[in-house]
C-alpha positions, 0 to 999 in steps of 0.5 A, spaced: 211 200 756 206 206 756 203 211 752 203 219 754 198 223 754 198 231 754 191 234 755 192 242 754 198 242 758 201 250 760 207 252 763 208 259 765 214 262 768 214 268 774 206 269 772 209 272 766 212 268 761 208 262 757 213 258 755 208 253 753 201 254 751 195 250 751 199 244 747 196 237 747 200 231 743 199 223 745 204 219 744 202 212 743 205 205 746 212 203 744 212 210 739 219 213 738 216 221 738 220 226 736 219 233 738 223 238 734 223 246 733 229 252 735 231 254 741 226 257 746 220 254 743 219 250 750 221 243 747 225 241 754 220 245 758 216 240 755 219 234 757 222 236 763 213 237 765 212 229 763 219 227 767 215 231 773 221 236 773 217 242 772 211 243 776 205 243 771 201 250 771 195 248 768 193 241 764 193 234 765 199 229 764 198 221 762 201 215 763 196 210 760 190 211 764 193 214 770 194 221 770 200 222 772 200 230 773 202 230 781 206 224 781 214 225 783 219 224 779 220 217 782 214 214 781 213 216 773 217 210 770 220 215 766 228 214 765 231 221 762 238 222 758 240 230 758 244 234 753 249 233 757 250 226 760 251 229 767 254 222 769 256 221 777 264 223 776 266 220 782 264 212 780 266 208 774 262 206 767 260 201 771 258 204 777 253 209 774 251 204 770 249 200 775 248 205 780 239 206 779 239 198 779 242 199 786 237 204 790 232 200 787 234 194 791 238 190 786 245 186 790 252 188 787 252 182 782 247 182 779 247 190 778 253 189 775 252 184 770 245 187 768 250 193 767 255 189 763 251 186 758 248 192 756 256 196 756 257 190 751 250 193 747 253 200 747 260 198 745 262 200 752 264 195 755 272 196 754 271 202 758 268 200 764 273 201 769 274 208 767 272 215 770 267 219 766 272 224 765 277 220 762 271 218 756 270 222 750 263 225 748 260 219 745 262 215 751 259 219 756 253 219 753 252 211 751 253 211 759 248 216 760 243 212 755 245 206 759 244 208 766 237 210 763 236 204 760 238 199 765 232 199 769 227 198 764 223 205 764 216 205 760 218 212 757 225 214 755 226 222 754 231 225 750 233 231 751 238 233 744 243 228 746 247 228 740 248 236 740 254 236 743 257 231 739 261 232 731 258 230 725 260 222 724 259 221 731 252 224 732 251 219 725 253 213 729 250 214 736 243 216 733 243 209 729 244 206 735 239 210 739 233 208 734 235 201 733 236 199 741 229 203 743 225 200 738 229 193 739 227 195 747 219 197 744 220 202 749 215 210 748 221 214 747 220 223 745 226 225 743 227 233 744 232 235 738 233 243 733 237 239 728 232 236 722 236 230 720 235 227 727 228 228 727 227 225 720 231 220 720 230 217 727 221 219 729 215 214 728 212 221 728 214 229 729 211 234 732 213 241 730 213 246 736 214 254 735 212 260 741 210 254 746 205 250 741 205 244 736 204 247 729 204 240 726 204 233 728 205 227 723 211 222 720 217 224 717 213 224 710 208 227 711 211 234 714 215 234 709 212 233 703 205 236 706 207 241 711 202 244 715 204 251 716 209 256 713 213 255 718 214 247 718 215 248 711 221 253 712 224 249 718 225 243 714 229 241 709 236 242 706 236 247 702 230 250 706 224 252 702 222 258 697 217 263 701 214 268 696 209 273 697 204 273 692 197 276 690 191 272 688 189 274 681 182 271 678 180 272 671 173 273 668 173 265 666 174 265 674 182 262 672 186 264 678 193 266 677 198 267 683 202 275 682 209 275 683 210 282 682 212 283 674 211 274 674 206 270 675 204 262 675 197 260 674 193 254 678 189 249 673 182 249 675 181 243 677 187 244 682 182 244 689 186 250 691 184 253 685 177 252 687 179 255 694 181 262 691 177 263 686 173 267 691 180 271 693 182 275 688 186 281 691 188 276 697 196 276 699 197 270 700 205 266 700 207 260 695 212 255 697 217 251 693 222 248 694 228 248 690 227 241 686 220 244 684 224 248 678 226 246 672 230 248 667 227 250 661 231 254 654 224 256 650 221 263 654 213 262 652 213 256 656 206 256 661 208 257 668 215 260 668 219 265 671 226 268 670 232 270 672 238 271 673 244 268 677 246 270 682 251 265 685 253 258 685 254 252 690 257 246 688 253 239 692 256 234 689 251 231 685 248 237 685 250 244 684 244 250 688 243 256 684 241 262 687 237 266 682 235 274 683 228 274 679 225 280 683 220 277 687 219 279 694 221 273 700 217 271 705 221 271 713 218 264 715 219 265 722 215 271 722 208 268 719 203 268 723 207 271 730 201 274 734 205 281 735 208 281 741 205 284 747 208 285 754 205 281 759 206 281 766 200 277 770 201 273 777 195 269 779 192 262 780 191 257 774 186 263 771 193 265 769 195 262 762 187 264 760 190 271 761 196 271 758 193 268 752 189 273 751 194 279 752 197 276 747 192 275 741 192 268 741 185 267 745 182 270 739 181 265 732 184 271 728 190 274 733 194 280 730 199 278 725 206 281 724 206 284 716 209 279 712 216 281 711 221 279 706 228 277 708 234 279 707 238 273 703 242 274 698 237 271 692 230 271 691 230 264 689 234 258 691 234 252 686 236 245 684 239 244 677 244 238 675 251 238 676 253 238 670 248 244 668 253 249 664 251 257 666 255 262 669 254 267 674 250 272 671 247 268 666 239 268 664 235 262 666 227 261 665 225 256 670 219 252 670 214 251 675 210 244 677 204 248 680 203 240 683 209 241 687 207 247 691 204 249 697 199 256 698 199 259 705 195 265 708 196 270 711 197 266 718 201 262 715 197 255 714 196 252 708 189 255 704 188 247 703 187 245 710 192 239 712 187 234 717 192 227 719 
């Protein structure tokens, strides 16, 4: 067991494309770390550097107290489970089980009872003789998450293992998956897109975009206190309201946020009232999830907007509505994207600091894309009762719990800076 430290690690391919920029994250020992993000955002880049399958441009990688940065693949105590399982086709269950106990020197009998009794933690053990193509899915990767395990690597690396998977399976092998790494005490980062398994599974999260880590933290706490736009649009279910708005503070210095038409006031004692009272004319971008409405039947209620239902989905305990209010919604893959830039450098480890400038990001306020709305069928997606009686086309007056809210700026972090 070790921790892993990543020092201003970069990785740019054919000295023009920055895959991953200047991130740095630390891992501690025995911690299950989750790294989660959409496709192409550098995550299996990311995990492919620490397993020293991907050369480092520039930064250090750290396994404890020894930098490991150069270190061969062999000689970093790491085991990796692929997407794929990449399972040895010509050797039995338990001949890829036992097949690392054997180059490392361990006799036939003693590997294959090593491999036996972790077959039987697996739930595999019945399928021991068998070839790997005569397995299903889920077997195939509880054999590949053995062949890693047997050896007793001091990090253990992920990457979206379950992805491949149907639903009741991935359910089941990723609770097999948390119980046994943490039974084992072993450091584990897990690569995965898909937000259930980060939050289910991760001591702590860390949320990638274009290469870097827009927030770090435990499930709670990038959920509910989400540092970015960005972060608070990629999880939850169903995903967050991103509304553009404008600050508007009144002569008694009272600060409302204008939907266009709508608008909600802060309480003045709120900490980012106090912030913006100073910003008046600021377009700034309000989150809220869809649990932060309630219905309400008066229309002189403070803090409301109003709308029109647009559609209905039933959930079971819940039904979603889609509201049209006619407020603008934000695109929170967008918020605060540097423009892109075309990039075409090669050169020595100067490289990524060229790039990062072309792109924008050297400087504290790199060019931003506008915001723009997006194209959803409503503006507003809100949780009500099952049992609520109102028809498509009905009109609703929703309060809002300001409490509930988050406030962006323009380049989509939280006017109330998040520290962890």
């Amino acid at each position: 067991m070790t921790a892993i430290r990543l020092d201003a690690v970069s990785k740019v391919y054919d000295g023009e494309h920055l895959a991953v920029d200047d991130l740095s994250l630390e891992i501690a020992d025995g911690e299950f770390m989750v790294l989660l993000g959409p496709s192409g955002c550098g995550k299996t880049t990311l995990l492919r550097m620490i397993a020293g399958l991907e050369p480092v441009t520039s930064g250090t990688v750290w396994f404890g107290r020894t930098d490991g940065t150069n270190l061969a693949p062999r000689e970093r105590g790491v085991a990796m489970v692929f997407q794929t399982g990449a399972l040895y086709p010509n050797r039995t269950v338990q001949g890829n089980i036992m097949f690392p106990l054997q180059v490392a020197g361990e006799d036939d009998v003693r590997a294959g009872s090593t491999a036996v009794g972790l077959a039987r933690v697996l739930s595999i053990e019945s399928v021991l003789d068998r070839m790997p193509r005569t397995l299903s899915g889920g077997q195939r990767q509880r054999v590949a998450i053995g062949r890693a395990l047997v050896r007793q690597p001091e990090v253990f690396l992920l990457d979206e293992p379950l992805s491949n998977l149907d639903a009741t399976m991935r359910t089941e092998l990723r609770q097999e998956i948390g119980a046994m790494t943490r039974d084992l005490n072993v450091t584990t980062l897990y690569v995965t897109h898909d937000q259930v398994e980060a939050l289910t599974l991760a001591d702590r999260i860390a949320v990638m975009r274009d290469g870097r880590i827009e927030d770090v933290g435990t499930p709670t706490q990038v959920y509910n206190d989400p540092a970015t736009a960005f972060v608070a649009g990629f999880l939850g279910t169903p995903r967050i309201n991103l509304l553009a708005a404008t600050v508007r503070v009144s002569a008694h210095h009272r600060v409302c946020l204008d939907f266009g038409g709508q608008a909600i006031g802060l309480d003045p004692t709120d900490r980012r009232s106090l912030i913006l009272r100073h910003h008046d004319g600021v377009r700034v971008v309000v989150g809220a999830r869809s649990n932060a409405f309630r219905l309400i039947t008066t229309e002189d209620a403070p803090n409301q907007v109003a709308g029109t239902i647009h559609a209905f989905e039933f959930h079971g305990q819940q039904s979603i509505a889609f509201i049209q209010c006619g407020i603008e919604v934000v695109d929170p893959d967008r918020i605060g994207r540097p423009v892109a830039t075309p990039v075409n450098y090669a050169g020595d480890r100067r490289l990524v600091a060229r790039i990062r400038r072309r792109l924008g990001r050297a400087s504290a306020t790199p060019p931003l894309e506008p915001l723009v709305a997006s194209h959803r069928r409503a503006d507003l997606v809100v949780e009500l009762p099952v049992d609520t009686e109102l028809a498509r086309g009905s009109r609703v007056h929703l309060a809002v719990d300001t409490s509930r809210i988050h406030i962006f700026d323009q380049t989509g972090h939280r006017v109330d800076r998040v520290t962890r």
